[in-house]
PDB file with SEQRES, HELIX, SHEET and CRYST1 records, atoms N, CA, C and O in Angstrom:
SEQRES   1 A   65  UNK UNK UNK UNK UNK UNK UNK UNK UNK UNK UNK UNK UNK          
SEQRES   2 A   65  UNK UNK UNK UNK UNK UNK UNK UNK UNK UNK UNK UNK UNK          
SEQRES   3 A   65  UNK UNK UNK UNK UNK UNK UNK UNK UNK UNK UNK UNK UNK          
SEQRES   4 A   65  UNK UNK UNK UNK UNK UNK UNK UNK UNK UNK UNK UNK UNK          
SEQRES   5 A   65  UNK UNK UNK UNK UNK UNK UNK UNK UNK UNK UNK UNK UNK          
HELIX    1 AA1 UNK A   18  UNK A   25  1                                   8    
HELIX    2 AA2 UNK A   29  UNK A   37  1                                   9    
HELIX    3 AA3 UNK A   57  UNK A   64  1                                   8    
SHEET    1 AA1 3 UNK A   6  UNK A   7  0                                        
SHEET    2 AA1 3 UNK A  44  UNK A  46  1                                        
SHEET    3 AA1 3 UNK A  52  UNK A  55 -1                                        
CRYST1    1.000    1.000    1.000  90.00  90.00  90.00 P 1           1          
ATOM      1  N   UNK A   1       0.845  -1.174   0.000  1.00  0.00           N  
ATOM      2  CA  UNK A   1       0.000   0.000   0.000  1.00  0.00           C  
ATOM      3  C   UNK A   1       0.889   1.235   0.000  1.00  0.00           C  
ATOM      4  O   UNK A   1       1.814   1.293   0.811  1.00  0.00           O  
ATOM      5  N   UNK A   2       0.695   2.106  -0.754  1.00  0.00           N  
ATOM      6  CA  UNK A   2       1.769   3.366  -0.968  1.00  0.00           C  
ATOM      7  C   UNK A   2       0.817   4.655  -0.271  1.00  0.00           C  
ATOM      8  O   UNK A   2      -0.399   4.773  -0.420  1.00  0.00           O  
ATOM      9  N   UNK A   3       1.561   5.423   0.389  1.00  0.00           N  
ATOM     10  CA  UNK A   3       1.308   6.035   1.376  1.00  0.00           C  
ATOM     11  C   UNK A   3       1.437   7.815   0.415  1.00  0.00           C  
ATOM     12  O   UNK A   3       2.561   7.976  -0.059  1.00  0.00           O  
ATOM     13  N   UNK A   4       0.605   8.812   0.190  1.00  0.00           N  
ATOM     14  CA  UNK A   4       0.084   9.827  -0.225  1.00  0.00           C  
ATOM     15  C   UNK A   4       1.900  10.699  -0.111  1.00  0.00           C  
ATOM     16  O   UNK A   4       2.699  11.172  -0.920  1.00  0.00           O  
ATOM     17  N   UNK A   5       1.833  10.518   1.312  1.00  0.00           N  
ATOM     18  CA  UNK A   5       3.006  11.594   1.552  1.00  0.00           C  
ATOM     19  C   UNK A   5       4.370  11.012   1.685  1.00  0.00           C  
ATOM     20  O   UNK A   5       5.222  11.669   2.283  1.00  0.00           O  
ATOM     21  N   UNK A   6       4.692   9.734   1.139  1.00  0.00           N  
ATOM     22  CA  UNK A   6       5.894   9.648   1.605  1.00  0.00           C  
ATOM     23  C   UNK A   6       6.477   9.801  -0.141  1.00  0.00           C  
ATOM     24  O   UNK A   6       5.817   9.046  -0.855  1.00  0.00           O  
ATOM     25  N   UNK A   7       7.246  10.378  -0.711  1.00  0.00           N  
ATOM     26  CA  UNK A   7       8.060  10.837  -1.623  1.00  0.00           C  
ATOM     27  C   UNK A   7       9.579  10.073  -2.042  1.00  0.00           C  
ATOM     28  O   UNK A   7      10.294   9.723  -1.103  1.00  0.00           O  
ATOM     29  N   UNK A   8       9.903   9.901  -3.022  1.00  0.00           N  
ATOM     30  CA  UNK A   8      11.640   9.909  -2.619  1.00  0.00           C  
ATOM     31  C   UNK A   8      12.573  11.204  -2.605  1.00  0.00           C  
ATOM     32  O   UNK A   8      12.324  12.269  -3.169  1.00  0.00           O  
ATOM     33  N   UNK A   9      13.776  10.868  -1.793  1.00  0.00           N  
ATOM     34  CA  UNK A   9      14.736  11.711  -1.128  1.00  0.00           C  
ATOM     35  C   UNK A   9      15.151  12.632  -2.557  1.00  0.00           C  
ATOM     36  O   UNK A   9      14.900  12.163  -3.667  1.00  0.00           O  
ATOM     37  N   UNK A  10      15.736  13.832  -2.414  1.00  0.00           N  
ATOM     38  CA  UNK A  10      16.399  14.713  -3.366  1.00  0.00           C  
ATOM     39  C   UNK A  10      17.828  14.887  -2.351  1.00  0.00           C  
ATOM     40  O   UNK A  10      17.657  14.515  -1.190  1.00  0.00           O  
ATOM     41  N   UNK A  11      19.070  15.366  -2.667  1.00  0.00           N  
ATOM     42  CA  UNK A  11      20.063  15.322  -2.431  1.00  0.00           C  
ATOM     43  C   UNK A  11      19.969  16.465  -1.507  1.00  0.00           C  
ATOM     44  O   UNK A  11      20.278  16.275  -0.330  1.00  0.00           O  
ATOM     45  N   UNK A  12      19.482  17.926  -1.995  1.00  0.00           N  
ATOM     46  CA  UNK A  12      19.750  19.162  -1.524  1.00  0.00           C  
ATOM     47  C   UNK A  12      18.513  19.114  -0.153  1.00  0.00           C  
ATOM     48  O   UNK A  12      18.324  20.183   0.428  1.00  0.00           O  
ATOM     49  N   UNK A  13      18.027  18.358   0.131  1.00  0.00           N  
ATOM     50  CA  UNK A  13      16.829  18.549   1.073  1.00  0.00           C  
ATOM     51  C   UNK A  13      17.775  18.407   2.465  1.00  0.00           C  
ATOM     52  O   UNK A  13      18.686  17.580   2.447  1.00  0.00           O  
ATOM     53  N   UNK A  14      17.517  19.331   3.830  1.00  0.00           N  
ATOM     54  CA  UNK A  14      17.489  18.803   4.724  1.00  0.00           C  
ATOM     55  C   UNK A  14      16.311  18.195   5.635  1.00  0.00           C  
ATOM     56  O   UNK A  14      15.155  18.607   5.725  1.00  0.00           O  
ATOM     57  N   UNK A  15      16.930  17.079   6.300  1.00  0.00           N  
ATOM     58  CA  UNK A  15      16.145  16.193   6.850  1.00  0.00           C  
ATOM     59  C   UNK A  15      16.371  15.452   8.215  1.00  0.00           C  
ATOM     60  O   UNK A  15      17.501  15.151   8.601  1.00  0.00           O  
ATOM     61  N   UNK A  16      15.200  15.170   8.941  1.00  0.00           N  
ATOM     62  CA  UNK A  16      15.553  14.015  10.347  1.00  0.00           C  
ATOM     63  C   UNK A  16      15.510  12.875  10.007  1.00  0.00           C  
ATOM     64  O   UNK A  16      15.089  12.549   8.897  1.00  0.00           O  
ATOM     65  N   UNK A  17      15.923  12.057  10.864  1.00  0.00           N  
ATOM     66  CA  UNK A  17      15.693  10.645  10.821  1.00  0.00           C  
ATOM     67  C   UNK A  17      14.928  10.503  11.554  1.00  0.00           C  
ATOM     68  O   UNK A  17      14.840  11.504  12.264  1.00  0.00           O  
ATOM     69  N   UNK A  18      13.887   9.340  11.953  1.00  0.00           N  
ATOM     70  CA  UNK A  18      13.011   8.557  12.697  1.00  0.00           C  
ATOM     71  C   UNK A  18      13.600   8.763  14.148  1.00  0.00           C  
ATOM     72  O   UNK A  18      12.768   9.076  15.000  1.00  0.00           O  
ATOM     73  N   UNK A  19      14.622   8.662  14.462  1.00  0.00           N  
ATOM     74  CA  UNK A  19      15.073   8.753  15.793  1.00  0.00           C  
ATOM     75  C   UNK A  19      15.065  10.536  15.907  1.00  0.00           C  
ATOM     76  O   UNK A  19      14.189  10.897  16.692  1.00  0.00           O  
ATOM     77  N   UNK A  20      15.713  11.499  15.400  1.00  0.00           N  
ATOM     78  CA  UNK A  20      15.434  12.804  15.805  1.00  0.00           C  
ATOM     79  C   UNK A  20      14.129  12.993  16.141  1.00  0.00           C  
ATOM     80  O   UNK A  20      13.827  13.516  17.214  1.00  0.00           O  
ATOM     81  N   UNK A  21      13.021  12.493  15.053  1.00  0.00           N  
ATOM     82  CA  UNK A  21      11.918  12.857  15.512  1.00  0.00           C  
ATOM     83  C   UNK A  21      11.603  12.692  16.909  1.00  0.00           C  
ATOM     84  O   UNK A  21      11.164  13.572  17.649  1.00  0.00           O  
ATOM     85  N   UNK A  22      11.912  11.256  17.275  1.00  0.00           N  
ATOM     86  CA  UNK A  22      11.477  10.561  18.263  1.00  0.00           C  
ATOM     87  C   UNK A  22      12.344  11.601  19.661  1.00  0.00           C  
ATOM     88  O   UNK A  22      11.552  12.077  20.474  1.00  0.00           O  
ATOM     89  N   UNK A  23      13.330  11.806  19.818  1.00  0.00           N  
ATOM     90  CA  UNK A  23      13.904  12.720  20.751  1.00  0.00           C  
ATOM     91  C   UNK A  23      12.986  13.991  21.013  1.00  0.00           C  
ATOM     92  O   UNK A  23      12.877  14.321  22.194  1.00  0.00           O  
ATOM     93  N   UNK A  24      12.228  14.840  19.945  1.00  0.00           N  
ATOM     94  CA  UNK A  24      12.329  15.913  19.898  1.00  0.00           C  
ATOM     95  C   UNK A  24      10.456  15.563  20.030  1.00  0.00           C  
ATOM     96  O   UNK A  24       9.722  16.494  20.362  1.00  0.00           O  
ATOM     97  N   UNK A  25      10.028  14.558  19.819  1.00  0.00           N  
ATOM     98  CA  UNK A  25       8.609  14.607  20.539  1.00  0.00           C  
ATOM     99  C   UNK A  25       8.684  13.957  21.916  1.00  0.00           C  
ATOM    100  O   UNK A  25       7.908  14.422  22.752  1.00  0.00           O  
ATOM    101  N   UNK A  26       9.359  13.118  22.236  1.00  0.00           N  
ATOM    102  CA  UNK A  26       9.728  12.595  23.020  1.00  0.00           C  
ATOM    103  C   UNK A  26       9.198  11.051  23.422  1.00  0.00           C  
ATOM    104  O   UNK A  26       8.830  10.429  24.419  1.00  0.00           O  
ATOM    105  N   UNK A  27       9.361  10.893  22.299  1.00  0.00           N  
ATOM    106  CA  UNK A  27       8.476   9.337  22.086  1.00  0.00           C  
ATOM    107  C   UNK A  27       9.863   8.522  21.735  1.00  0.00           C  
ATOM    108  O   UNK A  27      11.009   8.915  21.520  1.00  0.00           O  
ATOM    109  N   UNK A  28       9.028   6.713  21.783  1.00  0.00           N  
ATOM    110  CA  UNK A  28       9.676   5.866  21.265  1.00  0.00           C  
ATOM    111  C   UNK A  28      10.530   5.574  19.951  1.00  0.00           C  
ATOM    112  O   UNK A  28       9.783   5.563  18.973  1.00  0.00           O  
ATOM    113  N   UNK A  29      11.623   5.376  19.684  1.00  0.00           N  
ATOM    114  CA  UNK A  29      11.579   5.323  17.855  1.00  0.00           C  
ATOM    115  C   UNK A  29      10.929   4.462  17.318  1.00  0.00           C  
ATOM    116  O   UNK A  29      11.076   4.480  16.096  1.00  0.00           O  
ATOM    117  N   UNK A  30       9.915   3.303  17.877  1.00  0.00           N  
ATOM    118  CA  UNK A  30       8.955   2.567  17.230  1.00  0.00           C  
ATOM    119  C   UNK A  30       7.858   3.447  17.050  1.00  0.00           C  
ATOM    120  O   UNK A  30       7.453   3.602  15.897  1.00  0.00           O  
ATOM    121  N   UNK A  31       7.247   4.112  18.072  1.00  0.00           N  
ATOM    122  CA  UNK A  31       6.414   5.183  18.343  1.00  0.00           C  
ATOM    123  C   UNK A  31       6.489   5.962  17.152  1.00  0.00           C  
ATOM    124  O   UNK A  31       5.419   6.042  16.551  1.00  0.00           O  
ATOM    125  N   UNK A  32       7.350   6.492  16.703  1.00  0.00           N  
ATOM    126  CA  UNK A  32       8.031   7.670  15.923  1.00  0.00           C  
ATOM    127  C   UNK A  32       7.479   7.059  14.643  1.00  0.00           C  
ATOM    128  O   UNK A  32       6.447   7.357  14.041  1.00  0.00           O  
ATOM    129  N   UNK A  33       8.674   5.862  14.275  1.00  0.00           N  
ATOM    130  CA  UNK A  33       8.502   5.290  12.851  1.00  0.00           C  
ATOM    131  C   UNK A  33       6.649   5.031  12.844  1.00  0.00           C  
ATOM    132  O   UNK A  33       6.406   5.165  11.645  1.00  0.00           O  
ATOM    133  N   UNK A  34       5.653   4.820  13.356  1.00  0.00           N  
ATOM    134  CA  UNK A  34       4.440   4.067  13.093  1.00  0.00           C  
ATOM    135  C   UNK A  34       4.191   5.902  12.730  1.00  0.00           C  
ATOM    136  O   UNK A  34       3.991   6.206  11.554  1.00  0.00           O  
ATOM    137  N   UNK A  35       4.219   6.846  13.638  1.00  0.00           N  
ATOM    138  CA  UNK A  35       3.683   8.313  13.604  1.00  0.00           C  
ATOM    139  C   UNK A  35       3.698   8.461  12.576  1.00  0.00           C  
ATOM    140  O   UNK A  35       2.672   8.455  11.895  1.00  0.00           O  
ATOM    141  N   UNK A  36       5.065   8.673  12.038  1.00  0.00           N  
ATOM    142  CA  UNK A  36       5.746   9.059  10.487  1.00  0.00           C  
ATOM    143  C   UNK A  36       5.153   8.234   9.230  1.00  0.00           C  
ATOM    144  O   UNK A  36       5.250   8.651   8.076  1.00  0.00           O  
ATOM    145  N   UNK A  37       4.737   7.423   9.464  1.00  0.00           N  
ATOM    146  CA  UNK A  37       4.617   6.293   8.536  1.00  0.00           C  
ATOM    147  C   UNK A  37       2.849   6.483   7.889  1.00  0.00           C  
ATOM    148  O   UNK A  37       2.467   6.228   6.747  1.00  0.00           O  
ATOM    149  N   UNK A  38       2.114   6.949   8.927  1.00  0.00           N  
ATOM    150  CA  UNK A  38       0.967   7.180   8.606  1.00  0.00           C  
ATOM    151  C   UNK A  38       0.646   8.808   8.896  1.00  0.00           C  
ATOM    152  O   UNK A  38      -0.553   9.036   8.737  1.00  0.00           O  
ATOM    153  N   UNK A  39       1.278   9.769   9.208  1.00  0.00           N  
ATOM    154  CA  UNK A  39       0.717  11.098   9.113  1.00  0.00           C  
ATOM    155  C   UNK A  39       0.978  11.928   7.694  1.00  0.00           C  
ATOM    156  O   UNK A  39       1.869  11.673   6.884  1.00  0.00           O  
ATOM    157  N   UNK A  40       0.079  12.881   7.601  1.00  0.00           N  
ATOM    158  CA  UNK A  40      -0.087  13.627   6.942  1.00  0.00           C  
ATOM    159  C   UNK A  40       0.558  15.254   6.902  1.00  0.00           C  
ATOM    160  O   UNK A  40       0.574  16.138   6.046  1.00  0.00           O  
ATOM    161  N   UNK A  41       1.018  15.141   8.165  1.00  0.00           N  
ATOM    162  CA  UNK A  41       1.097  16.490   8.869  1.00  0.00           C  
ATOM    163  C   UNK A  41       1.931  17.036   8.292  1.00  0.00           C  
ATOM    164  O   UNK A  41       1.736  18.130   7.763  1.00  0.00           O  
ATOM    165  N   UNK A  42       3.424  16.213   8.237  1.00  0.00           N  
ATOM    166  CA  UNK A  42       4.152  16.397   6.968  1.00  0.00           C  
ATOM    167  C   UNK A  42       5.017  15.968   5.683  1.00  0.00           C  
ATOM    168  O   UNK A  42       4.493  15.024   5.093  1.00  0.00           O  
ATOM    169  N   UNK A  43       6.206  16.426   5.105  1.00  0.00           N  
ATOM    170  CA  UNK A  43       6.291  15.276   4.675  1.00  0.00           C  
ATOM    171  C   UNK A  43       7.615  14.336   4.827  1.00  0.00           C  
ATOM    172  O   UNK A  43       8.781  14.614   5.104  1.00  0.00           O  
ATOM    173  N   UNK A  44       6.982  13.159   4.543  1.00  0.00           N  
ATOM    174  CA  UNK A  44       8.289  11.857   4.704  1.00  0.00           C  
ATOM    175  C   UNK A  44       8.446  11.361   3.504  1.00  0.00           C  
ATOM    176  O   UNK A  44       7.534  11.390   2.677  1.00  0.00           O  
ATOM    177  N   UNK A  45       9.947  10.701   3.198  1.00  0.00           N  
ATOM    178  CA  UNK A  45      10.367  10.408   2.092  1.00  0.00           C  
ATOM    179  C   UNK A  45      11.146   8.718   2.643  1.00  0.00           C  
ATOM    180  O   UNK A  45      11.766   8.172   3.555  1.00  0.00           O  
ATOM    181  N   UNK A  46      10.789   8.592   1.855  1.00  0.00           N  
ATOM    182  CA  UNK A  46      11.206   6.836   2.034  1.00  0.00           C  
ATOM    183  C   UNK A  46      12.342   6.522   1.240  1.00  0.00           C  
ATOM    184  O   UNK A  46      12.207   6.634   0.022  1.00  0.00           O  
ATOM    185  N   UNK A  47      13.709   6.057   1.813  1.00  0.00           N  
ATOM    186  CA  UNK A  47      14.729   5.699   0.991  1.00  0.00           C  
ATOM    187  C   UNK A  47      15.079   4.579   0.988  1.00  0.00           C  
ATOM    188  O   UNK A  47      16.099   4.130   0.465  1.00  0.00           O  
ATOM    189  N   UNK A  48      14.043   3.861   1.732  1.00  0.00           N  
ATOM    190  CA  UNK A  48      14.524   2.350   1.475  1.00  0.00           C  
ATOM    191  C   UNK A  48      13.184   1.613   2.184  1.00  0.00           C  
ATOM    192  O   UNK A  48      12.299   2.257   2.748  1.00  0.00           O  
ATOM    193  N   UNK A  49      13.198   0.107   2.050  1.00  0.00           N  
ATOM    194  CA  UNK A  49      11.838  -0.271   2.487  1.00  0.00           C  
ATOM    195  C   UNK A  49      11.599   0.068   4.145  1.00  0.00           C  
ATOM    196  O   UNK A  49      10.497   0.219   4.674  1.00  0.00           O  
ATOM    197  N   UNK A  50      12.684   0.133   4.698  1.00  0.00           N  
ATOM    198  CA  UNK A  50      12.517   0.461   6.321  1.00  0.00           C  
ATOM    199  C   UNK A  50      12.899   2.113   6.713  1.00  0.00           C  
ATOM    200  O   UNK A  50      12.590   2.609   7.796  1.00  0.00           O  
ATOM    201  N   UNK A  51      13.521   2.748   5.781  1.00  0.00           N  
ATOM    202  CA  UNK A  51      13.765   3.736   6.038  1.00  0.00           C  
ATOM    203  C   UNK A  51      13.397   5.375   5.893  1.00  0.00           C  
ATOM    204  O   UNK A  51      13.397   5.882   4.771  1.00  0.00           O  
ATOM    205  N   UNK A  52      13.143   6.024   6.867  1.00  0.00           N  
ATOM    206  CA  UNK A  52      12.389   6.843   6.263  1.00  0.00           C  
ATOM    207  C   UNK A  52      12.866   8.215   6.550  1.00  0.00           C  
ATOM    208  O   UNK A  52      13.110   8.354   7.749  1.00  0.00           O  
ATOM    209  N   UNK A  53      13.118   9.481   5.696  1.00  0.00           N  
ATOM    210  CA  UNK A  53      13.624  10.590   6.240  1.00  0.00           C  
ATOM    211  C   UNK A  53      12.407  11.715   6.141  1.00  0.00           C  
ATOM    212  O   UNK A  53      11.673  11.770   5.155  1.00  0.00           O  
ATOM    213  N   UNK A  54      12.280  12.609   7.282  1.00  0.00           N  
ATOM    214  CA  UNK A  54      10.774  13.382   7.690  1.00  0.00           C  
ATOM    215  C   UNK A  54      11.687  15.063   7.054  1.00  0.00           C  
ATOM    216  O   UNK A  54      12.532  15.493   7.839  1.00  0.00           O  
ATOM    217  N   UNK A  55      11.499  15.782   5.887  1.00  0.00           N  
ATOM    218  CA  UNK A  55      11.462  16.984   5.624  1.00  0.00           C  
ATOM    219  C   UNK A  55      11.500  17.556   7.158  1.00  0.00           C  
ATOM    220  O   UNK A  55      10.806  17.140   8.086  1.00  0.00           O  
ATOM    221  N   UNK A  56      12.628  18.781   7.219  1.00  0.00           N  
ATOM    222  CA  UNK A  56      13.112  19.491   8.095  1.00  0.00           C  
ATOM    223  C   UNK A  56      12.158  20.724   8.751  1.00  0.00           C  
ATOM    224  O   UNK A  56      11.835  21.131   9.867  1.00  0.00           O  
ATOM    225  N   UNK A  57      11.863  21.129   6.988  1.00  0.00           N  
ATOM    226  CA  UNK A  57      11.200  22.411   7.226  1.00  0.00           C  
ATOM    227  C   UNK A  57       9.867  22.162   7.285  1.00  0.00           C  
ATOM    228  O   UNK A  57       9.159  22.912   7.957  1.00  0.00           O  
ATOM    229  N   UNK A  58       9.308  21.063   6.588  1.00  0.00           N  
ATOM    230  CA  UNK A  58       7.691  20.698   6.666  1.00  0.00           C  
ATOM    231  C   UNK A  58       7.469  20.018   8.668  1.00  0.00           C  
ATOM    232  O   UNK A  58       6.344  19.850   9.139  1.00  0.00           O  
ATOM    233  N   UNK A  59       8.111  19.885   9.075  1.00  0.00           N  
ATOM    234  CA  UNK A  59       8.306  19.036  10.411  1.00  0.00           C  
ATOM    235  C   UNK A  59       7.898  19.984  10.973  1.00  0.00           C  
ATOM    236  O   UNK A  59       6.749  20.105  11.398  1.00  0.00           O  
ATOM    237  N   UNK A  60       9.034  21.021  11.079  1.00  0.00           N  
ATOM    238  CA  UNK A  60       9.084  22.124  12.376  1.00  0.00           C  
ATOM    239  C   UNK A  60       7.773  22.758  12.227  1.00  0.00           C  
ATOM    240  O   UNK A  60       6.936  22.911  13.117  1.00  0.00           O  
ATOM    241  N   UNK A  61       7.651  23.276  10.410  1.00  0.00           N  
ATOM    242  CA  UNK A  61       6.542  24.116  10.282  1.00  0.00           C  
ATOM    243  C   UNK A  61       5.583  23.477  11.310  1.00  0.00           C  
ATOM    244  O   UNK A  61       5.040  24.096  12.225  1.00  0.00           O  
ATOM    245  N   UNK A  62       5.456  22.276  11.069  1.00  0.00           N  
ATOM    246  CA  UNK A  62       4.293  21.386  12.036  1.00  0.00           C  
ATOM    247  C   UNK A  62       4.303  21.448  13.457  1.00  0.00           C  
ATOM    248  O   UNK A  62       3.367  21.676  14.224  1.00  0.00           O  
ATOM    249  N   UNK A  63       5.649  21.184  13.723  1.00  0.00           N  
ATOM    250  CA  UNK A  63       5.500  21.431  15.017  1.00  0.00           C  
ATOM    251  C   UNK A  63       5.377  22.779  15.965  1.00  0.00           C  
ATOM    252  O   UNK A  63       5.417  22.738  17.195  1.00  0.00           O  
ATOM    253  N   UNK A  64       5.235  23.872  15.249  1.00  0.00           N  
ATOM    254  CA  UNK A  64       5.605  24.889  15.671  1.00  0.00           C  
ATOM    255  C   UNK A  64       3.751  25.636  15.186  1.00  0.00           C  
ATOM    256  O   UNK A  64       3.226  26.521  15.863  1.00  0.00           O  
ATOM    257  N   UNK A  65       3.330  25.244  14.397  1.00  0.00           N  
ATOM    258  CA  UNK A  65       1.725  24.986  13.875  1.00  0.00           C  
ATOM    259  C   UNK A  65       0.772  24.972  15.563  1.00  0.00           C  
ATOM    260  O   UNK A  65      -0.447  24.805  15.583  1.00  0.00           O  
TER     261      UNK A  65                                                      
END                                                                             
C-alpha cells in the first residue's frame, strides 16, 4: 500500500531521521517510525523499504503549527 506523503529523497533537502523525531517529541523510535509512517502532517520520504527521512522544514513548520 503506498502512502500519499511519503516521496523519494532529493540530495539538496534537509532532513531528520526517525530517531530525531522521536527525541524531539519525546516518544519511542517505534512510536516515531508508526507516527511518520501514517501522518499527513508532513512530509516523509522513504529511501529504502525500512527507512524513512521526515522533511526538516515541513516538520518544524508542524510542530511549531
Amino acid at each position: 500500500m503506498k502512502k500519499d506523503n511519503i516521496q523519494p529523497l532529493t540530495d539538496s533537502e534537509e532532513v531528520y531521521c526517525v530517531s530525531d523525531v522521536a527525541k524531539i517529541l519525546r516518544m519511542s523510535e517505534r512510536t516515531a517510525y508508526d507516527f511518520c509512517s501514517k501522518t499527513k502532517e508532513f512530509i516523509v520520504k522513504r529511501c529504502g523499504p525500512r527507512l524513512l527521512r521526515i522533511n526538516k522544514a515541513s516538520f518544524d513548520s508542524w510542530l511549531n503549527s
